[in-house]
C-alpha positions as CSV (number, residue, x, y, z in Angstrom):
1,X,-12.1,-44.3,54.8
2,X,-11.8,-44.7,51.4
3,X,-10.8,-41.6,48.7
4,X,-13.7,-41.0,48.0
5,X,-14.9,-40.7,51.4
6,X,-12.2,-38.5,51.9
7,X,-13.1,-36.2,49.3
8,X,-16.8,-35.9,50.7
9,X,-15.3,-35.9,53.7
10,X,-13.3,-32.4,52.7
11,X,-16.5,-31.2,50.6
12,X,-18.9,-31.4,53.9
13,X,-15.9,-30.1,56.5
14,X,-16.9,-26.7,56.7
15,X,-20.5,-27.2,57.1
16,X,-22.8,-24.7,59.6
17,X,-26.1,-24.5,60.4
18,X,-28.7,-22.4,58.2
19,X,-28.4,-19.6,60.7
20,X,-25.0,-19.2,60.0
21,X,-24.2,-19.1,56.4
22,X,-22.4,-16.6,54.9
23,X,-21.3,-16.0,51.3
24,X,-18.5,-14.3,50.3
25,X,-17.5,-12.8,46.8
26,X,-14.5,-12.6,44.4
27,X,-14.0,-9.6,41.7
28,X,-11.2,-9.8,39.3
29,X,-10.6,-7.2,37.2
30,X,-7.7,-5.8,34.3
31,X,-5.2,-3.3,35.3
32,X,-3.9,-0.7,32.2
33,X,-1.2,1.5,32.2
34,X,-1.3,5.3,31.0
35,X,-1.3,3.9,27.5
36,X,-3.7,2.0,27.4
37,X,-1.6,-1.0,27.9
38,X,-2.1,-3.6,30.0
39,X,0.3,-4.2,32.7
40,X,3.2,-6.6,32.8
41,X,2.6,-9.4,35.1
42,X,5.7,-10.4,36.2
43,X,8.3,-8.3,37.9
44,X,10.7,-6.1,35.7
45,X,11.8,-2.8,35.0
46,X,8.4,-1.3,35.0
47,X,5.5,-1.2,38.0
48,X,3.9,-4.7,37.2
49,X,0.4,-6.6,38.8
50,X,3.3,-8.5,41.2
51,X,4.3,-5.2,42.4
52,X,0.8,-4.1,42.5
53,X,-0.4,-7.3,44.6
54,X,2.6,-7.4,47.3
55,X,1.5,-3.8,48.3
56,X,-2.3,-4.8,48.5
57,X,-1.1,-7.9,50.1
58,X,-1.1,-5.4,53.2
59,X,-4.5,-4.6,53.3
60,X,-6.6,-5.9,56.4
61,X,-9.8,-6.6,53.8
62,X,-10.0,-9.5,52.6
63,X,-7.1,-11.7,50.3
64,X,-5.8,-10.7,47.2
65,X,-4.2,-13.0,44.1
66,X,-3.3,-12.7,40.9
67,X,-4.7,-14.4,38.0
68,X,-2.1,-15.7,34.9
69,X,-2.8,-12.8,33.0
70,X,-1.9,-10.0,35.6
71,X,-5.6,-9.7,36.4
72,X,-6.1,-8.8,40.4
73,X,-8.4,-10.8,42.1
74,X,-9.9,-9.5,45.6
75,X,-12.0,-12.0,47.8
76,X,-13.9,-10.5,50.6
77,X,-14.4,-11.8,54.0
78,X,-17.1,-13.9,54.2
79,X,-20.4,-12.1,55.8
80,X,-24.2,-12.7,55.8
81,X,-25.9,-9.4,55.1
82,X,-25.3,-7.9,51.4
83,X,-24.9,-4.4,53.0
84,X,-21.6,-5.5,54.5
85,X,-20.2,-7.2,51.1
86,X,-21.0,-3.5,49.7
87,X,-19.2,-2.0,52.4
88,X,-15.7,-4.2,52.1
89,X,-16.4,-4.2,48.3
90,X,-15.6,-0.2,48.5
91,X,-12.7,-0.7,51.2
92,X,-11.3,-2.9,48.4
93,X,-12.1,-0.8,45.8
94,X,-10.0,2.7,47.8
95,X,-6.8,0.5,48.0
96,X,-6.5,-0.4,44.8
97,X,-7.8,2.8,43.4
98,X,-5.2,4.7,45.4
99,X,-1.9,2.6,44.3
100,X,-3.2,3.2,41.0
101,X,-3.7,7.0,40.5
102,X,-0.4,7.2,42.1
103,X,1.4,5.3,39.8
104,X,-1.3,6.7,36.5
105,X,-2.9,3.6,35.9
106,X,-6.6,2.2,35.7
107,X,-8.8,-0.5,36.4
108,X,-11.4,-1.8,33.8
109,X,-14.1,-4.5,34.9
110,X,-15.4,-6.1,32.1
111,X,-15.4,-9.8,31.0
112,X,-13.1,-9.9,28.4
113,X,-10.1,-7.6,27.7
114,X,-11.5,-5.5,24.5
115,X,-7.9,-4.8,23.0
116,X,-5.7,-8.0,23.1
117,X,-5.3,-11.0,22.0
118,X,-4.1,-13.6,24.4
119,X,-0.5,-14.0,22.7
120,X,0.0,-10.5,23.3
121,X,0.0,-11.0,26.8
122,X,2.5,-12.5,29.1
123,X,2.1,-15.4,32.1
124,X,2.9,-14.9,35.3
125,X,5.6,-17.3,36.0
126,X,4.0,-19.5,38.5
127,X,4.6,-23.7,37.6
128,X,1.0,-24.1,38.2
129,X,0.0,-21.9,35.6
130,X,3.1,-22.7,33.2
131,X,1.0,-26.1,33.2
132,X,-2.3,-25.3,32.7
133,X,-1.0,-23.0,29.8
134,X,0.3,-26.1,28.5
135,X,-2.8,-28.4,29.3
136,X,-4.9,-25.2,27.3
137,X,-2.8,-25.4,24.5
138,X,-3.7,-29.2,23.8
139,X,-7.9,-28.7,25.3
140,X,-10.0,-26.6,23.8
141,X,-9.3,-23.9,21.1
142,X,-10.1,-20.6,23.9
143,X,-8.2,-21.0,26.7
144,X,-5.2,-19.2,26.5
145,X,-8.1,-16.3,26.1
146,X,-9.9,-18.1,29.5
147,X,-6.4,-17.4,31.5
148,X,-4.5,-14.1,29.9
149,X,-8.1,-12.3,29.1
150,X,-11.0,-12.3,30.9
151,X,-12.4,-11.5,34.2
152,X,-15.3,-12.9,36.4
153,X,-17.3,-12.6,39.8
154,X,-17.3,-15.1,41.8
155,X,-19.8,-16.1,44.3
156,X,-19.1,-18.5,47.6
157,X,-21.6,-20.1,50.2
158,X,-21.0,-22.0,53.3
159,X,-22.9,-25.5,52.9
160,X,-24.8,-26.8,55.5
161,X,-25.3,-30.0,54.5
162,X,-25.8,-33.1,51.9
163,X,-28.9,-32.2,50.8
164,X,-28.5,-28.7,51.2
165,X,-25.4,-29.1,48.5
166,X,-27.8,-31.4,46.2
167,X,-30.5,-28.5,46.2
168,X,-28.6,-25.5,45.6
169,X,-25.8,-26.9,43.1
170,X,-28.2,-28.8,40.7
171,X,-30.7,-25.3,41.1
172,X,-27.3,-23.3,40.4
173,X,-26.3,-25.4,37.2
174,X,-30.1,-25.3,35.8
175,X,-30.1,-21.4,36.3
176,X,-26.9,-20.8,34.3
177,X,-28.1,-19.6,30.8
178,X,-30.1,-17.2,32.7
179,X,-27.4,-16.1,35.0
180,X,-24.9,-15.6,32.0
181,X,-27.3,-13.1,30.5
182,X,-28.0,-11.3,32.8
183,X,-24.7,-10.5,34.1
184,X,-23.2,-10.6,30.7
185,X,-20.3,-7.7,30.4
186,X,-17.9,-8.8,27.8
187,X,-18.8,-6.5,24.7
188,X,-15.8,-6.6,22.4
189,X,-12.9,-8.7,21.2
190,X,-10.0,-7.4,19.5
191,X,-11.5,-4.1,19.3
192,X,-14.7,-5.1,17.4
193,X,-18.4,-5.6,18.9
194,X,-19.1,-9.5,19.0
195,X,-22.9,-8.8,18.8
196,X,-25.0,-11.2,20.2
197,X,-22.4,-13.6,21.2
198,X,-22.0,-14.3,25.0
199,X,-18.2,-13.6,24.8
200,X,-17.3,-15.0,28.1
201,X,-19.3,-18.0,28.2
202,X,-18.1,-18.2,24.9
203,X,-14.7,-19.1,25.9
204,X,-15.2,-20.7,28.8
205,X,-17.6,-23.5,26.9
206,X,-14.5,-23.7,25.0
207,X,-11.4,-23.7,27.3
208,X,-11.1,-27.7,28.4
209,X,-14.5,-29.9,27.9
210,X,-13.0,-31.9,30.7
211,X,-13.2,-29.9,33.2
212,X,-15.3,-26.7,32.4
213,X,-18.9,-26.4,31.3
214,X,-22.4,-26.8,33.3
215,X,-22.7,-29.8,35.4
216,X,-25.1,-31.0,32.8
217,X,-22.6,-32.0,30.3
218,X,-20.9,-34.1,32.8
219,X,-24.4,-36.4,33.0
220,X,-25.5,-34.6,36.2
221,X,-28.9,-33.5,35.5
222,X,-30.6,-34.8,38.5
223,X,-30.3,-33.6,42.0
224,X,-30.7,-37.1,43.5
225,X,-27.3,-38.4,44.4
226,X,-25.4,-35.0,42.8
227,X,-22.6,-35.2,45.5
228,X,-22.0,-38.5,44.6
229,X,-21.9,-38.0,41.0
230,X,-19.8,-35.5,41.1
231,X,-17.5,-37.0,43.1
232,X,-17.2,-39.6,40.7
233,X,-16.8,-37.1,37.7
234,X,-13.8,-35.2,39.8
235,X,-12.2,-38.1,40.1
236,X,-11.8,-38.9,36.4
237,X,-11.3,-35.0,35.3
238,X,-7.2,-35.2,33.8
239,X,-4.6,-34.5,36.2
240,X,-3.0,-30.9,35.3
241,X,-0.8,-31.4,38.5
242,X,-0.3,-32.5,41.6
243,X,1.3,-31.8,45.3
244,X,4.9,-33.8,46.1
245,X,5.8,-34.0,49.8
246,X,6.3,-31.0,50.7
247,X,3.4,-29.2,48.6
248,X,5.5,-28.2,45.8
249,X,3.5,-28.5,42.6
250,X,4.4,-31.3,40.0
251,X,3.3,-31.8,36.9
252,X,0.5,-35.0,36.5
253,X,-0.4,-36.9,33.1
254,X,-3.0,-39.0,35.3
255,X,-6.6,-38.3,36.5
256,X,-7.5,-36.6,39.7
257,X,-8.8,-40.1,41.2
258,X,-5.5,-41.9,40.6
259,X,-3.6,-38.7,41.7
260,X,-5.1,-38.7,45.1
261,X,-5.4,-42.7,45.2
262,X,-1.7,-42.9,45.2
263,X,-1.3,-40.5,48.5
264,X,-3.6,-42.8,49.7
265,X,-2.4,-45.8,49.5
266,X,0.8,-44.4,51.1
267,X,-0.9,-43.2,54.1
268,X,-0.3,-39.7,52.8
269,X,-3.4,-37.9,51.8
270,X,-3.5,-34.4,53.0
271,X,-6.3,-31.9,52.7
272,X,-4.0,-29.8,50.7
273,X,-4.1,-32.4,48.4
274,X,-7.9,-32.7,47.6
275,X,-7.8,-28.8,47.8
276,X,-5.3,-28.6,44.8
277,X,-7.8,-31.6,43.0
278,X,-11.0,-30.0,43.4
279,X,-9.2,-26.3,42.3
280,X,-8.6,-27.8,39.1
281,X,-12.5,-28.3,38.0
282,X,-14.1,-25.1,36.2
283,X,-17.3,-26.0,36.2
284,X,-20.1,-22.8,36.1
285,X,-21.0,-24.5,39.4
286,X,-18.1,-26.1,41.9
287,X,-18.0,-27.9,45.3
288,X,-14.8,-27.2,47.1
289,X,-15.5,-26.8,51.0
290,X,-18.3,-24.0,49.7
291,X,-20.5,-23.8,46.8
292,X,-18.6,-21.7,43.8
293,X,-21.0,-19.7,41.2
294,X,-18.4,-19.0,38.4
295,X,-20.8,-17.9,35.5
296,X,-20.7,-14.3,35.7
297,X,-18.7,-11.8,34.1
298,X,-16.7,-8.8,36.1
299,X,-19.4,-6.6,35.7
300,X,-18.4,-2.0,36.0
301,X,-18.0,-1.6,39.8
302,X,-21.2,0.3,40.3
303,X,-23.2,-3.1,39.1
304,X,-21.1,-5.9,41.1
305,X,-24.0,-6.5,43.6
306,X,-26.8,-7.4,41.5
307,X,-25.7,-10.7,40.8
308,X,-24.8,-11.5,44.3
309,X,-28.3,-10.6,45.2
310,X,-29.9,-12.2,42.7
311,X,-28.1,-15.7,43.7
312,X,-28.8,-14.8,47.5
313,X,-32.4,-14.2,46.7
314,X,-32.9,-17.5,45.2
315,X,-31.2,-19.9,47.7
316,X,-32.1,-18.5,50.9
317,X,-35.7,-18.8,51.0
318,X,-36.6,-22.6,51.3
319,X,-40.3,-21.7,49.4
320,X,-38.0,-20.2,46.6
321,X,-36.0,-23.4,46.2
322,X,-39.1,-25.6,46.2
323,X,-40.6,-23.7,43.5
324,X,-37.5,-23.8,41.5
325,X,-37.1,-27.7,42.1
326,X,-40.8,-28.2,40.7
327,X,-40.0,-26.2,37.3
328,X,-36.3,-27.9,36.5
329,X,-36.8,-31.5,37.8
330,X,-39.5,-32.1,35.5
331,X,-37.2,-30.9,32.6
332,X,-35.6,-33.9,30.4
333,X,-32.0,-34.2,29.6
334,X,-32.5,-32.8,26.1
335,X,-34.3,-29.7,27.7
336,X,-31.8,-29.2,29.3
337,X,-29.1,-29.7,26.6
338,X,-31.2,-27.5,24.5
339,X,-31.5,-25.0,27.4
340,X,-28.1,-24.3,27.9
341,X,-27.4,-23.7,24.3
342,X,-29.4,-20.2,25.1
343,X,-26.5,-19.3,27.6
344,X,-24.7,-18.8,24.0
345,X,-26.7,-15.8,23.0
346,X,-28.0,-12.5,23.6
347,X,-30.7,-12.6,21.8
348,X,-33.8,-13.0,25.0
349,X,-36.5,-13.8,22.1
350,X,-35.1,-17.4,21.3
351,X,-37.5,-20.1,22.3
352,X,-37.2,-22.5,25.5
353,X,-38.4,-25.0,27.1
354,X,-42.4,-25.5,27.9
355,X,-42.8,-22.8,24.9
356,X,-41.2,-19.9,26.8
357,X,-39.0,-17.3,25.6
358,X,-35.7,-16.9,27.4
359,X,-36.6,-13.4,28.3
360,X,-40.0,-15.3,29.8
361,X,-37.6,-17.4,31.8
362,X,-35.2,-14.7,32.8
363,X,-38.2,-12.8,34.1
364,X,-39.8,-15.8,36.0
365,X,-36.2,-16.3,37.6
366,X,-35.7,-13.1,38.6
367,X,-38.9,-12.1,40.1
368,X,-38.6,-15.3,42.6
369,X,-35.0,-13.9,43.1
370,X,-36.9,-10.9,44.5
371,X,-39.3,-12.6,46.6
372,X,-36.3,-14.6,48.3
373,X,-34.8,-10.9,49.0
374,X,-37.4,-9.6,50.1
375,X,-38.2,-12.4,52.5
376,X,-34.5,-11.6,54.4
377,X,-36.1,-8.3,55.3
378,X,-33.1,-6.3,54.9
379,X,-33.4,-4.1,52.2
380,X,-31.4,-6.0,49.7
381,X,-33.6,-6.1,46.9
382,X,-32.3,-2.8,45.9
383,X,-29.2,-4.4,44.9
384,X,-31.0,-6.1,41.9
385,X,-34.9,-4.5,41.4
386,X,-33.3,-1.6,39.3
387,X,-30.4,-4.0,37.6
388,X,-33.3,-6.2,36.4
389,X,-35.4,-3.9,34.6
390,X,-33.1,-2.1,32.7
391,X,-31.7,-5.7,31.8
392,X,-35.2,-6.7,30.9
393,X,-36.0,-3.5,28.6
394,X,-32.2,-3.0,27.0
395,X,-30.9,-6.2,27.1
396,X,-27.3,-7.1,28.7
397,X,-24.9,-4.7,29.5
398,X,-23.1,-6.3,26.9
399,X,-25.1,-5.0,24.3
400,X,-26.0,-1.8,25.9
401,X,-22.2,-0.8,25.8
402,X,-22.0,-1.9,22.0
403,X,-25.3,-0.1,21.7
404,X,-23.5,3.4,23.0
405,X,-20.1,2.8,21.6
406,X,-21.6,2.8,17.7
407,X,-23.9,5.9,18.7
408,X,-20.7,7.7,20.0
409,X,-18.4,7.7,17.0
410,X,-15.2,7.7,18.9
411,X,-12.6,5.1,19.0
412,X,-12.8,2.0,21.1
413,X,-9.8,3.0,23.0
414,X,-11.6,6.7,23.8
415,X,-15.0,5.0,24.6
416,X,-13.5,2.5,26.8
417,X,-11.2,5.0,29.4
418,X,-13.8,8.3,28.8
């Protein structure tokens, strides 16, 4: 079996049957002290997101990690109904909520810290992280912002199989402008309103040109062959680093191919190995053992369902899927180019393709997402019904909160923590 093989090989290892496919979330989100200050990330002489995670580490629900800024990142077990995401979502939500009031400090979920800049902000002192800072420093001009200041949600399902992959991963990377918007949550930087600039997508488009973006601008516009083709792109995405023998990280200056090639040809590939290779590609959509949706921004607590329902709705119905097939294969490369540019801006009345407004395509997208919800017959088009039309008549939350912040007259630091 060659490395390649391998690598499809770890991709397809967890698949199950339709029946039994779950999803599963992940919610970051910034902790600030009583001051308004965000937390130190490494331990010291003051209460810091290690402390924080080693007592949330002993919590029953779900895993907890910290991101290289001190952000707290929860993953929920992995379930099938929406009603019992909610359900650990809140669990989640008491444990941290507790350790914080006792010690004074907050939580904020938004996509992009509104106060700092990155430099003001320490990294943990993890080696892994120590070398992506480094890799970010020589990449793209945003991604010191990408690791120190922002936050996302994360959304994971189970595969079932090849085809099932090709479907749902090229459907996910066509659908990304629209998802961006929607769930867009990242109104200020550096204190000031950023206006109709997607913030988060902002940074992420970018943090390393490598490794991040839509599938799209890696040549993967088709979903004939997608697994294959992205195999092949994983394999020449630069090396940040790379697993010695015993799983300590190590530094790399090769490509992710070679990397794994060379365990390979010592009769020493592990699965930990492909895991820490296909960890470091940031694509809006990525193909671990599960399907990743990485495009939306931590969104305020009471929101952080509607854009798992809207994904849900549009990937479990199989009539869903076929309708959205029909509409993006027929699109050409440069539509699709051209399309993704919209994921820049909040402004719905820019043009798309086939003479459509984006807010004519969000709405087109979202209804199906509906229909697919409905179709589960559980009651989980709640989740999103009222989310999308207040979207659809205000705009993103982004630019409702800039909206409400001018109309208030108070400071930033006041209007955020009221």
């Amino acid at each position: 079996m060659s490395v390649k093989e391998q690598l499809k090989s770890y991709i397809l290892s967890k698949s199950i049957s339709s029946e039994e496919r779950k999803l599963g979330i992940e919610v970051e989100c910034f902790i600030f002290d009583k001051n308004n200050n965000r937390i130190p990330v490494n331990k010291g002489s003051y209460f810091s997101a290690s402390d924080l995670l080693k007592e949330l580490e002993s919590s029953s629900n779900g895993n907890y990690s910290l991101e290289p800024g001190g952000q707290i990142e929860w993953s929920s077990p992995p379930s099938y109904k929406l009603k019992d995401i909610e359900r650990d979502l809140h669990e989640y939500k008491n444990s941290l909520d507790k350790i914080l009031k006792r010690e004074g400090f907050k939580s904020l979920y938004i996509g992009v810290d509104p106060f700092n800049n990155p430099s003001e902000i320490d990294l943990i002192d993890q080696k892994k992280y120590l070398l992506m800072n480094d890799n970010m420093e020589k990449k793209g001009s945003l991604g010191k912002w990408m690791m120190r200041n922002t936050c996302s949600i994360q959304i994971n399902y189970d595969i079932i199989d090849e085809p099932d992959i090709e479907e749902l991963t090229f459907i996910l990377d066509c659908i990304h402008p629209i998802t961006s918007y929607l769930f867009s949550n990242s109104p200020f930087i550096e204190k000031k309103p950023n206006g109709n600039l997607n913030l988060r997508n902002h940074i992420w488009e970018n943090t390393d040109s490598d490794r991040c973006r839509s599938l799209v601008n890696h040549g993967i516009f088709k979903r004939k062959d997608l697994l294959e083709l992205y195999l092949e792109f994983a394999s020449k995405v630069p090396s940040i680093f790379k697993l010695d023998d015993d799983l300590n990280i190590q530094s790399s200056k090769s490509v992710l191919g070679d990397d794994l090639k060379s365990r390979f040809d010592k009769g020493s590939l592990r699965p930990e190995d492909i895991q820490a290779a296909l960890h470091q590609i940031f694509t809006n959509v990525r193909l671990k053992n599960l399907i990743e949706v990485r495009d939306i921004d931590c969104l305020p607590f009471e929101h952080i369902m509607a854009p798992v329902a809207f994904i849900t709705g549009l990937i479990t119905n199989k009539k869903i899927r076929k309708e959205l097939l029909l509409t993006f294969e027929n699109w050409s490369y440069r539509d699709r180019s051209s399309w993704n540019e919209l994921g820049s801006s909040l402004d719905g009345t820019l043009m798309g393709p086939n003479k459509k407004t984006f807010l004519q395509w969000i709405d087109f997208v979202g209804q199906l997402s509906l229909k697919g919800l409905k179709s589960r017959n559980l009651g989980e088009e709640k989740y999103f019904y009222d989310f999308f039309e207040v979207i659809k008549s205000k705009g993103p939350i982004s630019k409702q909160i800039q909206d409400s912040f001018t109309l208030s007259g108070q400071s930033l630091n006041k209007f955020i923590f009221r």
